[in-house]
C-alpha positions in Angstrom: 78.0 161.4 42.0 78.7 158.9 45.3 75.6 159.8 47.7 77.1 159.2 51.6 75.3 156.9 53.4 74.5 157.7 57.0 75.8 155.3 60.3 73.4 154.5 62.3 74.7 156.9 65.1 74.0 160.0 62.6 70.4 158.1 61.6 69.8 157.9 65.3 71.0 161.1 65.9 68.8 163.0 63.7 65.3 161.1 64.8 66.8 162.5 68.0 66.8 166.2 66.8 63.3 166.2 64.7 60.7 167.6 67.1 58.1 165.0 67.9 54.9 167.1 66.9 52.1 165.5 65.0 52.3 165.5 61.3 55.9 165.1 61.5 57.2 162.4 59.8 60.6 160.7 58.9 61.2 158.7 55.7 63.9 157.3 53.7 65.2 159.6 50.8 68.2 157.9 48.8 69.8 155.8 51.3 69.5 158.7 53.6 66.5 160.6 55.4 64.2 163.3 55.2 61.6 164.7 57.6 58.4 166.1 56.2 55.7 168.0 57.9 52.4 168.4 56.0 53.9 166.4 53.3 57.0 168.9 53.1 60.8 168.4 53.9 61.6 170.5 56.2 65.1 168.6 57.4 67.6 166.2 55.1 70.4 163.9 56.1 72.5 163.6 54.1 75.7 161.5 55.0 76.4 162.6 58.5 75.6 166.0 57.9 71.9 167.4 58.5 70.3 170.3 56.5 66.9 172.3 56.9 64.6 174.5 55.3 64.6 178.0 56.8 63.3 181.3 56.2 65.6 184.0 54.7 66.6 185.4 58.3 67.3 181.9 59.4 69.0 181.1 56.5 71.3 184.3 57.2 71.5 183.4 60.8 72.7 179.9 60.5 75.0 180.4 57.6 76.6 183.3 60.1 77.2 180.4 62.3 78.6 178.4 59.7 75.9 176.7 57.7 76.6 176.8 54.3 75.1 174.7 51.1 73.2 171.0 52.2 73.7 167.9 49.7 76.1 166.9 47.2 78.9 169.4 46.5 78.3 169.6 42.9 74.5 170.4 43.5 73.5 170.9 46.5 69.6 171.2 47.6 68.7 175.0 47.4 66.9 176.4 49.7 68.4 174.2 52.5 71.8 174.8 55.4 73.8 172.5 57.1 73.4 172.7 60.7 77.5 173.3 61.9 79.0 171.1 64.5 78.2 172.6 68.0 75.0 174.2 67.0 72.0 173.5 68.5 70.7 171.1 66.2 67.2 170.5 68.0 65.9 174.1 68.0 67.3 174.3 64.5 65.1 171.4 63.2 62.4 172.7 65.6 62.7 176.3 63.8 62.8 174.6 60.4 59.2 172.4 61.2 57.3 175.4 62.3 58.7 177.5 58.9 57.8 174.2 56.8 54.4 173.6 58.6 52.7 177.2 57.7 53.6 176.6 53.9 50.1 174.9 52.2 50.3 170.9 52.6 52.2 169.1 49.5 49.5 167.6 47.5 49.8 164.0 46.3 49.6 164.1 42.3 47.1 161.8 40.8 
């Protein structure tokens, strides 16, 4: 399986979309990114293409707008849509923190 890398447009691009609240971070994931609130992902690039975390009537609602299945083709990330071209990427990431941030905080294993 190839994994995409991301250009430097799309990497700027998505710290452009990720709401700047605190506890919201943005780290390297396999040559691409992740943001993570409370220790969580809540928002993936993947390539050029950005996926988030969603409840099941966001989920619904963005795949309606033409979302569909984030990561690599042959196994993509469940529980995670693509954002489509031409949809408002910010208050989907925003709507994707908030969901993410009132799950309990990841806990680091020992």
């Amino acid at each position: 399986m190839q994994i995409p890398r991301p250009s430097e447009d799309s990497k700027e691009f998505f710290h452009a979309v990720i709401p700047a609240t605190p506890g919201v971070e943005v780290k390297p994931m396999f040559g691409n990114l992740g943001a993570f609130v409370n220790g969580n992902m809540f928002a993936g690039l993947f390539g050029s293409t950005i996926g988030v975390k969603l409840d099941e009537d966001g989920t619904a609602q963005l795949r309606a707008a033409g979302g569909g299945p984030f990561g690599p083709e042959e196994r993509p990330m469940g529980g995670y849509t693509t954002i489509p071209d031409g949809a408002d990427s910010e208050a989907w990431a925003a709507r994707a923190a908030a969901h993410v941030a009132a799950l309990p905080p990841k806990t680091k294993r020992s």
